[in-house]
C-alpha positions as CSV (number, residue, x, y, z in Angstrom):
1,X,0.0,0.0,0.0
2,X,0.9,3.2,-0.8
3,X,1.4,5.9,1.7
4,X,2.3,9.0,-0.7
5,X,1.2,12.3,0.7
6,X,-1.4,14.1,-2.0
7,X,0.2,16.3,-4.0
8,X,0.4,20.3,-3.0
9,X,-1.8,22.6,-4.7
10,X,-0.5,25.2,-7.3
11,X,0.8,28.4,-5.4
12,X,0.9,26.8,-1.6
13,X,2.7,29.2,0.6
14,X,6.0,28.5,1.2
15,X,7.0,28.2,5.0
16,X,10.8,29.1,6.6
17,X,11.6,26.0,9.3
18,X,14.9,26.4,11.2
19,X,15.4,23.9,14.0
20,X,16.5,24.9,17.7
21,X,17.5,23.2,20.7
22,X,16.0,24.4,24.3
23,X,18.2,22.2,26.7
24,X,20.0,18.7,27.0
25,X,18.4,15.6,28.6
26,X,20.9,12.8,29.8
27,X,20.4,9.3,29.1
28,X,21.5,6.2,27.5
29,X,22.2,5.7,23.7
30,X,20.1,2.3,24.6
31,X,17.7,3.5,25.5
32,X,16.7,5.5,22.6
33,X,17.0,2.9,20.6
34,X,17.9,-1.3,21.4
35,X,21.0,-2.2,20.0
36,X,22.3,1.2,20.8
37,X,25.5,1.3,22.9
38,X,24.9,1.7,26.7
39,X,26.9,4.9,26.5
40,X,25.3,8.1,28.1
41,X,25.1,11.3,26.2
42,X,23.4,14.7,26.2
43,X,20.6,14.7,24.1
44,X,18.2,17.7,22.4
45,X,14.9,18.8,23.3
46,X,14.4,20.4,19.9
47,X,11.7,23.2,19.2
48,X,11.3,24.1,15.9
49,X,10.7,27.8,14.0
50,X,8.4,28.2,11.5
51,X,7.8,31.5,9.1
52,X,4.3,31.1,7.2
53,X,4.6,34.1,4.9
54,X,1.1,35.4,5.4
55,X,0.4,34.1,9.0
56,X,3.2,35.2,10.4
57,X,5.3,32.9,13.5
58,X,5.1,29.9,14.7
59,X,6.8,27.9,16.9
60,X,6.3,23.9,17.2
61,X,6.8,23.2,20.7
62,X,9.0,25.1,23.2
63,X,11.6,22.3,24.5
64,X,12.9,22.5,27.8
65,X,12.8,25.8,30.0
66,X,14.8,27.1,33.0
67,X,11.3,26.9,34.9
68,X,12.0,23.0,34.7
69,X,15.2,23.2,37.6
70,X,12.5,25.4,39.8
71,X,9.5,22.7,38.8
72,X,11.8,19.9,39.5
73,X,13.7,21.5,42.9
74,X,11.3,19.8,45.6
75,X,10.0,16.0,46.0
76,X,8.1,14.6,44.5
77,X,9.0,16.2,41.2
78,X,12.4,16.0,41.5
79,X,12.3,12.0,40.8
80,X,12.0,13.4,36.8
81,X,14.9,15.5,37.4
82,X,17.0,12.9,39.3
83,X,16.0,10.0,36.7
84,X,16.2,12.3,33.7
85,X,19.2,14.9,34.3
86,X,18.6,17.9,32.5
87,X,21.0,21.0,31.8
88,X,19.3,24.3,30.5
89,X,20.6,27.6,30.6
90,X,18.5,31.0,30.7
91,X,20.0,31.8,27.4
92,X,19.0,28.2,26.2
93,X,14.9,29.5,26.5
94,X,12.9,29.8,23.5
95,X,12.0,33.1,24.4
96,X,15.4,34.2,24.5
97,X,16.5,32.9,21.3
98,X,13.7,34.3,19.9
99,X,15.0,37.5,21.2
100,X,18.0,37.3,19.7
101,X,16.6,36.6,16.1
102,X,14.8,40.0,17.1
103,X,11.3,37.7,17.2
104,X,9.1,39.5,19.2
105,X,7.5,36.8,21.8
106,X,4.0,38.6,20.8
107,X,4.7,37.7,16.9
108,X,4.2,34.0,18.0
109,X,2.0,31.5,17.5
110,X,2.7,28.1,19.4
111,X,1.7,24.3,18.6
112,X,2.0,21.9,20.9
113,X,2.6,18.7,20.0
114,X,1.9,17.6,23.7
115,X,2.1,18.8,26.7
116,X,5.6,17.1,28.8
117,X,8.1,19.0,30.0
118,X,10.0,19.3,27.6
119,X,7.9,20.0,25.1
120,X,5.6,22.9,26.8
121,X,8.8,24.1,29.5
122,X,8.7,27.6,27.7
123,X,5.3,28.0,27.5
124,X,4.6,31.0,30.1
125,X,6.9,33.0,28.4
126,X,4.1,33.4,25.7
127,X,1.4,35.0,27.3
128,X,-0.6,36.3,24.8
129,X,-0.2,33.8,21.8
130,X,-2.5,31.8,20.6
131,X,-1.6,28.0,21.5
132,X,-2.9,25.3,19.5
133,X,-3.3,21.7,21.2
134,X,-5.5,18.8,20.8
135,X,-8.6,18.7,22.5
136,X,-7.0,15.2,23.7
137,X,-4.2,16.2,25.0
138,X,-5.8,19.7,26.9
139,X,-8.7,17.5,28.7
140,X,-6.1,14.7,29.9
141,X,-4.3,17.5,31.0
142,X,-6.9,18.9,33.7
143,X,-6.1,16.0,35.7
144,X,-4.6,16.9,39.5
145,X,-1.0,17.3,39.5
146,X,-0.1,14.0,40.9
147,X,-2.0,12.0,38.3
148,X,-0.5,14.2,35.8
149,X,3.1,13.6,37.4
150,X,2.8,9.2,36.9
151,X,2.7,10.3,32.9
152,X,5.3,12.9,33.1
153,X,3.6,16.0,32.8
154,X,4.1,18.7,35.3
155,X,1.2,21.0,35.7
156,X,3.2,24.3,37.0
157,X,4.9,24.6,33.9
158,X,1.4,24.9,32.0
159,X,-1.3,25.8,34.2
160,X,-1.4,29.6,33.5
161,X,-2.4,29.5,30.0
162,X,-5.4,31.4,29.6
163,X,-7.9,29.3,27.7
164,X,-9.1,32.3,25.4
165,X,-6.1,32.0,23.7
166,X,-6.3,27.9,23.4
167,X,-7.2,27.1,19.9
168,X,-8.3,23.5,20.3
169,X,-8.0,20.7,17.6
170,X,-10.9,17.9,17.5
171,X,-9.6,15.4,14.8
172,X,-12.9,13.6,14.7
173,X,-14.5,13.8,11.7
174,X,-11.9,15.6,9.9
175,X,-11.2,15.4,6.0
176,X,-8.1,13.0,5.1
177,X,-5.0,13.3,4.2
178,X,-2.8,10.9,2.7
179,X,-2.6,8.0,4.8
180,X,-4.2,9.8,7.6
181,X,-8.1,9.0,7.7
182,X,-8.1,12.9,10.0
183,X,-6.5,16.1,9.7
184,X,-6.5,19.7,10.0
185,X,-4.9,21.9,7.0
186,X,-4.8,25.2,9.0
187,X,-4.9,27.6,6.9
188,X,-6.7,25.4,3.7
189,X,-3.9,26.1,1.7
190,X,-1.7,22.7,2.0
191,X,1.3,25.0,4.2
192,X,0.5,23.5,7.7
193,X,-1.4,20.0,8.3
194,X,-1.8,18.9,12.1
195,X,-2.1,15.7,11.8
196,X,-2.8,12.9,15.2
197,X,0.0,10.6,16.4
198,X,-1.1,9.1,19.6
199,X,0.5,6.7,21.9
200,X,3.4,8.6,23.5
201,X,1.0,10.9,24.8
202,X,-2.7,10.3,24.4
203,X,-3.2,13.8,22.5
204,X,0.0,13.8,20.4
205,X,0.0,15.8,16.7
206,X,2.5,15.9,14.3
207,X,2.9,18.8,11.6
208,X,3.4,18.6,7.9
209,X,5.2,22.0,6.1
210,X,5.2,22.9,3.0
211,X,8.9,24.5,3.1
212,X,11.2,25.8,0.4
213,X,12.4,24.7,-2.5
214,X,10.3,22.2,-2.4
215,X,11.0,20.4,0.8
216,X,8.5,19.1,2.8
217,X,8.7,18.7,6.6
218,X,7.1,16.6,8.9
219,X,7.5,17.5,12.6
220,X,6.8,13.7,14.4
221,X,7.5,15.1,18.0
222,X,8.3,12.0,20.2
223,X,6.6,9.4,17.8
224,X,10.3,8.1,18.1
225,X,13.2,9.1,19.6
226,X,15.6,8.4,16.5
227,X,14.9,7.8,12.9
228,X,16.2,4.8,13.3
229,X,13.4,3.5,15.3
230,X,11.4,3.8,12.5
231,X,13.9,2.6,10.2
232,X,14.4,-0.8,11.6
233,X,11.0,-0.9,13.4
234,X,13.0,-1.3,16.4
235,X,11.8,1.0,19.8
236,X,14.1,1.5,23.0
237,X,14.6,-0.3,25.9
238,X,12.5,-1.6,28.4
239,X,12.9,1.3,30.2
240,X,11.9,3.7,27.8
241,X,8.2,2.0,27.6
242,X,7.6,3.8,30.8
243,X,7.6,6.9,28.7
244,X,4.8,6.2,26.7
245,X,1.0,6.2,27.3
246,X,0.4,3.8,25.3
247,X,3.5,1.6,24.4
248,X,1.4,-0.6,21.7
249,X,0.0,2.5,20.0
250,X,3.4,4.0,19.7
251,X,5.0,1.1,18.4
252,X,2.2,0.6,15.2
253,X,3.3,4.5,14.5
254,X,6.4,3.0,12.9
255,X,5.4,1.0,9.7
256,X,3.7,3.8,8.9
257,X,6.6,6.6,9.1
258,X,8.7,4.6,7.5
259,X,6.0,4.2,4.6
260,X,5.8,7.7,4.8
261,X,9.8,8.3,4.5
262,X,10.2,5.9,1.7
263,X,7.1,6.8,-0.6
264,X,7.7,10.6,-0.3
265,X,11.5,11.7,-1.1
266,X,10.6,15.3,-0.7
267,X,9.2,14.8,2.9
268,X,12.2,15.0,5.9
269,X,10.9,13.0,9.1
270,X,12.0,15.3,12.1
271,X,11.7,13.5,15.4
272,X,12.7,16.1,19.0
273,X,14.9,14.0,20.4
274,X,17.6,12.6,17.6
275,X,21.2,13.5,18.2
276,X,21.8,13.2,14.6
277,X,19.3,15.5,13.8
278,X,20.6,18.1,15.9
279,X,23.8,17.7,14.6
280,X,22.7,18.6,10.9
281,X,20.3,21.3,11.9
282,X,21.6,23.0,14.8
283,X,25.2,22.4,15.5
284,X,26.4,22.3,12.4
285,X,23.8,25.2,10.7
């Protein structure tokens, strides 16, 4: 079975993506991926820029923040710091390298692809952008903090957000796309196509771009760590299954990506967490 994307239409904007990095987690080259060397290394938490030329800024995700060492100081949160070190520095903040690309934080619009720390740590430094989530994800996310804490989320760093500025996305009954029976093209005009991955987090989305030169991007989140889970249809260690919400639903994502990767050379897969793709994007930019 085929699983080409449909082809774009004539005159679809044309987006900017540039990949960033908003803190280190540390962890084992294992567990990322079995087969993997059981070395430790610092990996990314990468947040991702995106320049629709008629709707302005967005960013996908916000990787880690600052505000995750202050979340994390006191028990029980600091078990996620102490099991998952993590390194940040204020300069490290999405709103800071915004800042220094002379972004405005008000020029931004923010999708999250779900709502763990390391995805939503910068999100308070956004006060008055809209924020688009799946309806999912948001209503798991009411839960008390201590629920939310057994499936890594930690409510501090997200529970200002005013909800007028939530733009919520309800994939049920949505047209098609490709090989996904539901999606959201947010603008109609083939730039920007939400599209659901569950089974890391219950509410996960990934994002297809229309970029330049006629790239396409999709933004995959955590549906793997590396590419190469995918790849080889191979996930991490047993560890790493505590991670997920639903270790069986994020496993079946990979067929399918890797469908995706083969049947559509113009398309580059762009998980948050791959050291190599941090390396090509950001360290070596």
């Amino acid at each position: 079975m085929t699983m080409k994307l449909p082809p774009l239409q004539k005159g679809a904007p044309q987006c900017e993506l540039t990949v960033l990095n908003a803190g280190f987690y540390k962890a084992s080259l294992h567990m990322l991926k079995k087969g993997f060397p059981k070395k430790k290394i610092w990996g990314p938490a990468l947040f991702f820029l995106i320049k629709h030329p008629k709707q302005g800024y967005f960013l996908f995700d916000t990787g880690y923040s600052t505000r995750f060492l202050d979340a994390t100081h006191a028990f029980p949160y600091r078990i996620l710091r102490l099991a998952t070190p993590v390194q940040i520095s204020k300069k490290e903040n999405a709103v800071e390298q915004l800042r220094d690309m002379n972004i405005h934080p008000s020029e931004v619009q923010i999708i999250l692809s779900h709502m763990h720390v390391d995805h939503v740590g910068g999100i308070h430094d956004f006060p008055t952008s809209r924020i688009i989530v799946s309806q999912k994800e948001w209503e798991f996310t009411r839960r008390s903090s201590l629920r939310l804490f057994k499936n890594f989320y930690i409510k501090e760093l997200f529970d200002r957000i005013d909800p007028a500025n939530l733009q919520l996305i309800d994939f049920h009954g949505k047209a098609s796309y490709g090989p996904f029976p539901n999606a959201v093209d947010l603008f109609q005009d083939g730039s920007m196509i939400l599209v659901p991955l569950p089974g890391h987090a219950v509410g996960q989305m990934g994002l297809l771009v229309n970029g330049l030169m006629g790239k396409r991007y999709f933004l995959i989140a955590d549906s793997v760590y590396v590419r190469e889970n995918f790849r080889e249809n191979l996930g991490g260690s047993k560890i790493s299954k505590f991670a997920h919400y639903n270790n069986e639903q994020y496993t079946s994502l990979f067929p399918l990506l890797r469908k995706i990767e083969e049947d559509n050379l113009d398309v580059v897969l762009l998980p948050s967490h791959d050291p190599e793709i941090y390396r090509r994007f950001v360290e070596n930019k």
